[in-house]
N, C-alpha and C positions, 0 to 999 in steps of 0.2 A: 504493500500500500504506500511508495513512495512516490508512483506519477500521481501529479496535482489533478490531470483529466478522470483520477478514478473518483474526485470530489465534486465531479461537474454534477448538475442536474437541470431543469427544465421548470422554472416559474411563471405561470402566466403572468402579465402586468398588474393585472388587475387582483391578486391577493398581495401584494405589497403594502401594507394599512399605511395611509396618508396621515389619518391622525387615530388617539387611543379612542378606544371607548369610554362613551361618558360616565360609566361606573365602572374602576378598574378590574373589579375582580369577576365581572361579565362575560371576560375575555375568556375564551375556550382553552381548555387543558389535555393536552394529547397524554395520558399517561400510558409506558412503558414500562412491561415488567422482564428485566433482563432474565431471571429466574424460570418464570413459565411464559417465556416468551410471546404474553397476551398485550394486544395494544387495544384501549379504550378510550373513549370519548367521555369529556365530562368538563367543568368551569372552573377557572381560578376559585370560587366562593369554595366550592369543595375540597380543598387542601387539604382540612385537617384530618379528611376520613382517611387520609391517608398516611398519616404519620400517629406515632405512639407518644404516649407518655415514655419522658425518661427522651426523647430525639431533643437534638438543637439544631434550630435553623441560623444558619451562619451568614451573615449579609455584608451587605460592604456597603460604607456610610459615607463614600465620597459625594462630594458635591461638584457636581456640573457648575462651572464658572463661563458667563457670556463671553466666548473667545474667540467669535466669527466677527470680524476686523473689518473697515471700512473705511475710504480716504483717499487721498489723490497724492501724484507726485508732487511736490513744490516747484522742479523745474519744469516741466513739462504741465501741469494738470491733468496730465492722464487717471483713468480711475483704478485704483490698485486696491486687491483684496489679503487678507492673510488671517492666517489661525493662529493663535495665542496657544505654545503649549506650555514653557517651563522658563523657568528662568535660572540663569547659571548661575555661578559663584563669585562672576564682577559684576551680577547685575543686569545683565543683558537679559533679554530676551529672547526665547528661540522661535522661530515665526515660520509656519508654513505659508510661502506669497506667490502670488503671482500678480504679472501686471501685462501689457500690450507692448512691447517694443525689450531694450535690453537695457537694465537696472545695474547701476554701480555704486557699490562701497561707495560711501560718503554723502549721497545725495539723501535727502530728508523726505519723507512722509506724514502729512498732514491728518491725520484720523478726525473723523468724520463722528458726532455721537447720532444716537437714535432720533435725535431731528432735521438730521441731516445737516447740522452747524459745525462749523471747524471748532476743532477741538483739540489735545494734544499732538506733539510735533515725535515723531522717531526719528530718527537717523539711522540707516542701514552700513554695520560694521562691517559685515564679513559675510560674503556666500559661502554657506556649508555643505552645498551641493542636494541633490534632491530636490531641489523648492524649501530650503530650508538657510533660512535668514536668521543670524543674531543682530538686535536691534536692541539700540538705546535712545529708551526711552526718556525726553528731555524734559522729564517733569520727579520733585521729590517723592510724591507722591506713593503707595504701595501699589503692585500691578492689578491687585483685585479691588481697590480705588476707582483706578482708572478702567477698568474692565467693567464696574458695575454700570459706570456709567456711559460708556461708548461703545461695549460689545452687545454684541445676539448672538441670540442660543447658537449653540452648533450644530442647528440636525445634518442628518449623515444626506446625501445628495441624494440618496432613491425617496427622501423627505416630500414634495413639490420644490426638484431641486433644491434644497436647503434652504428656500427662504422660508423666515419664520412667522408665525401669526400670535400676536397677543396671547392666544393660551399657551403655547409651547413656554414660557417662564413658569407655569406652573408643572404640566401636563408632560414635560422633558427633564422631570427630578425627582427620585423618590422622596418617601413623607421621613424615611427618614436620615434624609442627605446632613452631616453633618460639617466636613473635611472639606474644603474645597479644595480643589485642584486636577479636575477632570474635564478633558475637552469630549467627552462623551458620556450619557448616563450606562449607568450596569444596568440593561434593560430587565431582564428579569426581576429586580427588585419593584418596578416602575407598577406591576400589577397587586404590587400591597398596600393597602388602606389599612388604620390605624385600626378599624372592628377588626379586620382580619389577624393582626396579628396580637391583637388583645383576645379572639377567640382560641386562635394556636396554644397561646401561654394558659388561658384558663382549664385546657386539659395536659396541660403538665409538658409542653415542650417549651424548651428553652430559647434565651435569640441572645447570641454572640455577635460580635461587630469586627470586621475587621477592615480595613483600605488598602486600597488602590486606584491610582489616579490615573484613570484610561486618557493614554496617549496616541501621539500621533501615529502609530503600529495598529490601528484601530480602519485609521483610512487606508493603509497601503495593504495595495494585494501581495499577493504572491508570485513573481515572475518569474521566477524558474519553473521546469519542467519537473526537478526532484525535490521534493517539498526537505530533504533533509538538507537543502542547501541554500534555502531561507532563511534568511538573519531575522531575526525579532528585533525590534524595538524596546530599548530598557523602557520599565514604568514605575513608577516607585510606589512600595507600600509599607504595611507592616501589621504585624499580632502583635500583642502586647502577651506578658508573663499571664499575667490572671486569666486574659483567654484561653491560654494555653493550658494552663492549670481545669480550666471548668470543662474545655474538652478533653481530655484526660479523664478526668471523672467520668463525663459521658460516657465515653467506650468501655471507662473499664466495669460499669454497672450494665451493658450490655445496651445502650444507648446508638443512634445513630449520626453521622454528622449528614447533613443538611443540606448541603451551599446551592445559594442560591445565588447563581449565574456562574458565568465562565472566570468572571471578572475574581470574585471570593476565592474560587477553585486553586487561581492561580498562586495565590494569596498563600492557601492552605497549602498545594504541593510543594510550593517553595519552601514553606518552611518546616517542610517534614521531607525535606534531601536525604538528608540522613537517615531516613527510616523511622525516624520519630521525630513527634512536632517539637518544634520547640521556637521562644519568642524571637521574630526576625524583624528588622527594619532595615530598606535599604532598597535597591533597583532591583527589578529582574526579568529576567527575558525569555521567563522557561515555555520553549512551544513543545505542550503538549499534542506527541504523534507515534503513533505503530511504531515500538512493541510496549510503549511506557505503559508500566506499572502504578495502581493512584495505591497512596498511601493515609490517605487522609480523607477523603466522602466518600462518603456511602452512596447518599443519595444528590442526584443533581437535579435542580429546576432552571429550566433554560426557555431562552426562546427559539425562533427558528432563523435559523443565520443562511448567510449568503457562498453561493457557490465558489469553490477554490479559495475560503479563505480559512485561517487558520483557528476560526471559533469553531467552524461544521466540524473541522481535525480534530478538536480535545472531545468535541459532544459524538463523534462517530467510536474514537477510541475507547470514551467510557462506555458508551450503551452498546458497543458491540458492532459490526462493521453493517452484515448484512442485517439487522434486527431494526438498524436505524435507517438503511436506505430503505427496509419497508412501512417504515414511521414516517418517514418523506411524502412516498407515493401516498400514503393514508392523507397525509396532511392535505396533498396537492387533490388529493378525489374528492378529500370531504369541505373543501373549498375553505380551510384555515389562511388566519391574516400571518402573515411573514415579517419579519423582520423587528425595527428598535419599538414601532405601536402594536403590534400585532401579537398573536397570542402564545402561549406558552405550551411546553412538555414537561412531566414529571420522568426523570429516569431513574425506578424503583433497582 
């Protein structure tokens, strides 16, 4: 399973969800049972019939920060876009841009806020190759300052093209985003409402929190033909001790771990490399793919991801190769929504 064409498949256009459902937990639930191989239909609201007293759901409490960037050149006025992902260690910025014509080091950029009024100035340091700019920003300001007030959301481009609408500031975050520093939401958590996860706990499962800040590895496909020759993009996260500690518990009273979405997953396998969890803070780039071993969930709630990239690879790896291209075709016959709005699978 190392050619990326064995990851292709076939999406009509029209199951891509544009935007969520107006009640999140509405959203349909493909559940997968890797054990007796049975796939069923049923709703986010029905979660909890499927987890026990004694399981913890593991979520990841990053927050989506307004990184989709707007503004013109200073010398030229040409209109130039870019994505806010991180900022380095002198302060820079690291910016995915583009613009119409060929951009140099030193010229400045006018950012634009959501009234379309001039608003802060960048100056472009250095091309880092890829579409990726460090940029200094000529304001004292902190980046999510300036960001609350000049960026939009980032939806991902299968969105209506990425532009965004009023509701997406709420509707493109889960309830319970904490952390900022993500230029993507962890879509699986997106389908939790706060009954829902007060009903979870009221029959005895737990909710751990861990981060991760989805980066710019998020947008980029995969362009190799051997998916083992795919660099991942670092993303920073981290578990804390007591996390570690409470899951620990968990398993060893014969408990399940959880994770919900790909985003936690990664969270969790990073920090049980070793064979046991233990508390990590720091980058990591681990792409989960055939023959990797998970050492850490049990259970995974995901949504449905896009062809040749490296989310279908971790969600095909855990639930099994062929058991998930038959969850695929199920999804695609029984007309489920796809993608960052769209509805979810439980992989038991």
């Amino acid at each position: 399973m190392t050619n990326i064409d064995q990851y292709d498949y076939h999406l009509p256009s029209d199951l891509i969800a544009q935007q969520p459902l107006e009640k999140r937990t509405d959203a349909r639930l493909l559940v997968v049972n890797r054990q007796t191989q049975e796939i069923s239909h049923h709703h986010v609201r029905d979660l909890p019939e499927f987890l026990n007293s004694g399981d913890c759901l593991v979520l990841n409490n990053t927050k989506v920060v307004p990184a989709r960037l707007m503004g013109r050149r200073a010398n030229t006025g040409g209109r130039w876009q870019g994505l806010f992902v991180e900022t380095d260690p002198q302060g820079h910025w690291l910016v995915l841009a583009k613009t119409r014509g060929k951009i140099q080091p030193g010229e400045k950029v006018i950012l634009e806020n959501r009234e379309a009024r001039e608003d802060t100035e960048l100056e472009l340091v250095a091309n880092l190759g890829g579409g990726q700019w460090a940029v200094k920003p000529l304001t004292l300001e902190s980046p999510f300052d300036v960001l609350e007030r000049v960026g939009r959301v980032p939806l991902p481009h299968y969105i209506r093209g990425g532009e965004m609408m009023p509701e997406d500031w709420k509707d493109y975050q889960t309830v319970f985003a904490e952390t900022p520093g993500a230029v993507a939401a962890p879509t699986a958590g997106l389908h939790f409402t706060h009954e829902l996860l007060n009903k979870v706990s009221a029959q005895g499962v737990d909710r751990q929190f861990v981060t991760l800040h989805v980066g710019m590895g998020t947008f980029r496909p995969i362009g190799v033909d051997n998916i083992d020759q795919h660099e991942m993009h670092f993303e920073y996260g981290e578990i804390n001790q007591a996390t570690v500690d409470r899951l620990g518990e968990i398993k060893a009273n014969g408990g399940r771990i959880v994770s919900v979405g790909t985003t936690a997953t990664r969270v969790l396998e990073t920090a049980a490399a070793s064979g046991k969890l233990q508390p990590w803070t720091g980058k990591t780039n681990l792409f989960i793919r055939p023959p990797y071993q998970f050492k850490a969930v049990d259970v995974l709630l995901t949504n449905f991801h896009l062809p040749k990239s490296t989310l279908l690879i971790l969600v095909r790896t855990f639930g099994g190769d062929e058991l998930l291209r038959r969850a695929y075709r199920e999804a695609i016959r029984e007309e489920y929504r796809f993608y960052s709005y769209g509805d979810a699978m439980l992989i038991l």
